[in-house]
N, C-alpha and C positions, 0 to 999 in steps of 0.2 A: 468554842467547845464542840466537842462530837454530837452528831444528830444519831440518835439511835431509831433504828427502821423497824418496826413488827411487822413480821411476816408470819404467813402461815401455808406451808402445803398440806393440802388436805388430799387422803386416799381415799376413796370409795367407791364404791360398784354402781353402774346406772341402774333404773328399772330399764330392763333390755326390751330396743326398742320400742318404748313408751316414750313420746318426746313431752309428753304435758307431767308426766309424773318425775322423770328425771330434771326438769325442769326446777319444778317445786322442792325436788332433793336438793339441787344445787343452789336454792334462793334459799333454802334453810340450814346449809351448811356454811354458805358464806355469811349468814348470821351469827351462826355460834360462833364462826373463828374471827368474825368482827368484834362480838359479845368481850371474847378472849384479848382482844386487844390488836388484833391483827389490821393493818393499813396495806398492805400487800396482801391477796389470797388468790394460789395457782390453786386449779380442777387438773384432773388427766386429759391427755388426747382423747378424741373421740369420746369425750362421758356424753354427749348429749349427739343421740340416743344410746351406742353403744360404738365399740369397739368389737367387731364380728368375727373375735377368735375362731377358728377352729372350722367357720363356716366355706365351704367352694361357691356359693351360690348356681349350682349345677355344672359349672366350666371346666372343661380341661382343652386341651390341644386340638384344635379342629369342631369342634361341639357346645351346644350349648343346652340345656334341659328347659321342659318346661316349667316346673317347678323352680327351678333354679331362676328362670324370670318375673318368676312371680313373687321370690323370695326377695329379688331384687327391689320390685314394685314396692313391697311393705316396707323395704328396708329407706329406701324416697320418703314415699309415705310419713315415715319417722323423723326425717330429715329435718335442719333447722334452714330457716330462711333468716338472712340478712339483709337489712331490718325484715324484726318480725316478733310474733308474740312471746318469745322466749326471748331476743336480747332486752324488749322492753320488760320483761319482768327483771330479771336479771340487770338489767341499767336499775329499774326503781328500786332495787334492793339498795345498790351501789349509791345511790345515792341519797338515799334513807341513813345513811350507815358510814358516808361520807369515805368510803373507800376504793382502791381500786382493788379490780379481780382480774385474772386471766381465765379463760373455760376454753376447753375444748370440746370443740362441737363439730358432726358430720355435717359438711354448707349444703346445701340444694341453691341453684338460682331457676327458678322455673323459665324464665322469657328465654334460658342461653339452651334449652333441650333437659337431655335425662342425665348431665356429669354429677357426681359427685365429688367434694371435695375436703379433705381431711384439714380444717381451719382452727386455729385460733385467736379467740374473740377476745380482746382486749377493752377494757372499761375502766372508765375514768368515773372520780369522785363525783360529777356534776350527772351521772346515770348516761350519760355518752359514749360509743361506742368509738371511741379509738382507735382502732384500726382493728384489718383482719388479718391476719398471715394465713396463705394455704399452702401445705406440704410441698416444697418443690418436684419431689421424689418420691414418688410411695414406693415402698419395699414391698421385693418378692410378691406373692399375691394379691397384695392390696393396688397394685400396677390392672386389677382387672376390676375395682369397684372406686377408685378412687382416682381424677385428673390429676393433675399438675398447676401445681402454682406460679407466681413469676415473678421479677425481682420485683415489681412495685411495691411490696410488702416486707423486703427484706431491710427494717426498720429500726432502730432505736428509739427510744420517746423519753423526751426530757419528761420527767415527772416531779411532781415536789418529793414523790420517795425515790428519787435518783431515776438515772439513765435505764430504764427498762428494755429490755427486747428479749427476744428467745427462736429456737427452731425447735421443730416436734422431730419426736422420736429421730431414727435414723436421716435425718437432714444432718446431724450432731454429727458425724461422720463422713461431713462435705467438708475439707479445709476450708476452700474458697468461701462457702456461706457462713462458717465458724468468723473468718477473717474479716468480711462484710463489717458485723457486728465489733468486732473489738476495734476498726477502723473510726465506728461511730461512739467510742466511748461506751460502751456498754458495761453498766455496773454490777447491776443485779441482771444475770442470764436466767431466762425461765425454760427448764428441757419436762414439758409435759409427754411422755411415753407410754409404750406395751410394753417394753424389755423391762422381766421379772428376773433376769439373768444378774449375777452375781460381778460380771463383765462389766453392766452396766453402771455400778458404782464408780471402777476403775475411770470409765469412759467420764462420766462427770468430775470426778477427780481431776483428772488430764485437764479437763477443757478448765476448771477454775482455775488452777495453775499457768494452763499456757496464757488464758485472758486476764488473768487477773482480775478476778470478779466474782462475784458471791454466782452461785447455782441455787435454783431453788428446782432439783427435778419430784416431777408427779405420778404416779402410774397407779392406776385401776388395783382395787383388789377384789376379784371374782370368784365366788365360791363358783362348786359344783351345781348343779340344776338349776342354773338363774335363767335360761332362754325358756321363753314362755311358749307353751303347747303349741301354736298354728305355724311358730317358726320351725322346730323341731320336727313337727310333723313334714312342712316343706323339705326341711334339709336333709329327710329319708335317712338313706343310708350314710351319709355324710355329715349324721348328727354329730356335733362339733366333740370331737376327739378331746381338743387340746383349749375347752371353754375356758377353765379355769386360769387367776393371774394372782401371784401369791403375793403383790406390790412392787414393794424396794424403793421405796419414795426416801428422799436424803436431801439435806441442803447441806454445802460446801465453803470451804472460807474462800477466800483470795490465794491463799498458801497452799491448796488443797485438801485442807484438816475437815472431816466431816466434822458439823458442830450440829447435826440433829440429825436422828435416822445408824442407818437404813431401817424401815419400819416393813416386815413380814408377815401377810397369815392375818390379819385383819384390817380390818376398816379402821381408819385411826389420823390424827392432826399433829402432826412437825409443826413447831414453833422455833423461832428464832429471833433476837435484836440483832439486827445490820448497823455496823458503825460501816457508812462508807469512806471512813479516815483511813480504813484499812485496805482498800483497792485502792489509794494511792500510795499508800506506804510499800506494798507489796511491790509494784511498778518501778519502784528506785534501781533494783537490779536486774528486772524483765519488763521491758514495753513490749508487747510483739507488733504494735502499730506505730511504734515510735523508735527510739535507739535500737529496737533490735531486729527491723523491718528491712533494713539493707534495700531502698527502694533503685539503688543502681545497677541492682545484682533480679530483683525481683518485681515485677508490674500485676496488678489486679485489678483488671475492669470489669464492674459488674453492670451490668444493663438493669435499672428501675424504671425505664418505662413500662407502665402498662400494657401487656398483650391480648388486644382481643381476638379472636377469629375475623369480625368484620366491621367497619367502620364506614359509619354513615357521614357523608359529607352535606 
């Protein structure tokens, strides 16, 4: 008999840059959608501490402000450490609650210098952190506050609610790293994003269809004035234009049929039951990692070793 999966993507706004208060948002959100019945529960990228629409942090081409280093510094400052007192809260929920969660969160590694890194934190039912993914690519702007990730992370996890993995925002947009993942059996795809574009449905569409796989994508809904005074005043004239993020959070069949969403214009929880009878059912006329992979015509190697800068013998 079919095992049916509750899921839940949940939209919300962080407290902007506040990491102990966004925190507590996301430990009391992933209760209600627990409460609700949810055994799967994705967060947006970047929700802990934010996603810093609209901000330059002083830079342009050639220059750097002082302010804008300093906007920097608070923006660290905010930063979640892995491990650290925000996965362990977030684990204790998880395992209070016997679920898993995915969060996105801004990484800091303090001993590696000042990179930051746009990750998501993966948890398991036992309050264990399961792996991290960090952005392989940041788009546009975010190439100037945010490193690069590497394939060690580019992951699938057996779970007792099926085969999990996912890439953030515009990674989704990488064949090669899409392919990664359906290589590994990936059931339930998790696309936590910023894209409030209309675009973006399509894009999640495509990718259920071509993987054959439930999507479960997340994105932030931001009102207007949520950055708080000391940031605003730092980002001067460059007080963020474009703060605001109206969601578009949607989960997807295996056929591409949205079955919850798209959700606009407020803070709000996508529910779903996943029968994974149906990403195999779907697979009988598209494998793209199998019958329809043409591996004589086509090769994919991806490198998952770990890359650090230096290695100590």
């Amino acid at each position: 008999m079919s095992q049916l999966i509750p899921v839940a993507v949940v939209q919300a706004a962080p407290v902007y840059f506040n990491r102990e208060a966004t925190t507590a948002k996301a430990v009391d959100l992933i209760r209600a959608a627990a409460g609700r019945g949810a055994r799967l529960i994705l967060l947006p990228e970047a929700f802990i501490p934010a996603y810093p629409r609209g901000l330059s942090f002083g830079m342009v081409v050639g220059s750097r402000s002082r302010d804008g280093r300093e906007l920097w510094r608070r923006y660290w400052d905010a930063a979640v450490e892995v491990p650290g007192p925000t996965t362990q809260a977030i684990g204790k929920a998880c395992r209070e609650l016997g679920v898993h969660a995915a969060v996105g969160v801004v990484e800091r590694v303090p001993a590696a210098g000042g990179t930051l890194y746009c990750a998501l934190v993966y948890f398991g039912p036992d309050g264990e952190v399961l792996a991290v993914h960090r952005k392989l690519k940041p788009t546009g702007s975010e190439r100037l506050i945010w490193g690069e990730g590497d394939g060690s992370s580019l992951r699938v996890f057996p779970t007792p609610v099926g085969r999990i993995g996912g890439l953030i925002c515009w990674e989704n947009y990488m064949p090669a790293a899409r392919m990664a993942l359906y290589a590994q059996g990936v059931q339930i795809y998790l696309a936590p994003t910023a894209d409030p574009r209309d675009t973006w449905t399509a894009t999640l569409r495509h990718i259920a269809c071509e993987g054959r796989c439930f999507v479960m994508g997340c994105n932030q809904y931001s009102p207007a004035g949520a950055y708080p005074a000391d940031v605003l005043h730092l980002a001067g004239a460059d007080e963020p234009r474009h703060g605001e993020c109206r969601g578009g959070s949607v989960i997807v069949s295996p056929l591409g049929e949205i079955i919850a969403g798209p959700l606009f214009d407020r803070e709000g929880e996508l529910r779903a039951d996943l029968d994974l009878d149906d990403v195999t059912q779907a697979r009988v006329d598209f494998d793209v990692s199998g019958h329809y992979a043409r591996p004589d015509v086509f090769q994919l190697t991806v490198n998952t070793a770990p890359k650090p800068p230096v290695r100590f013998q």
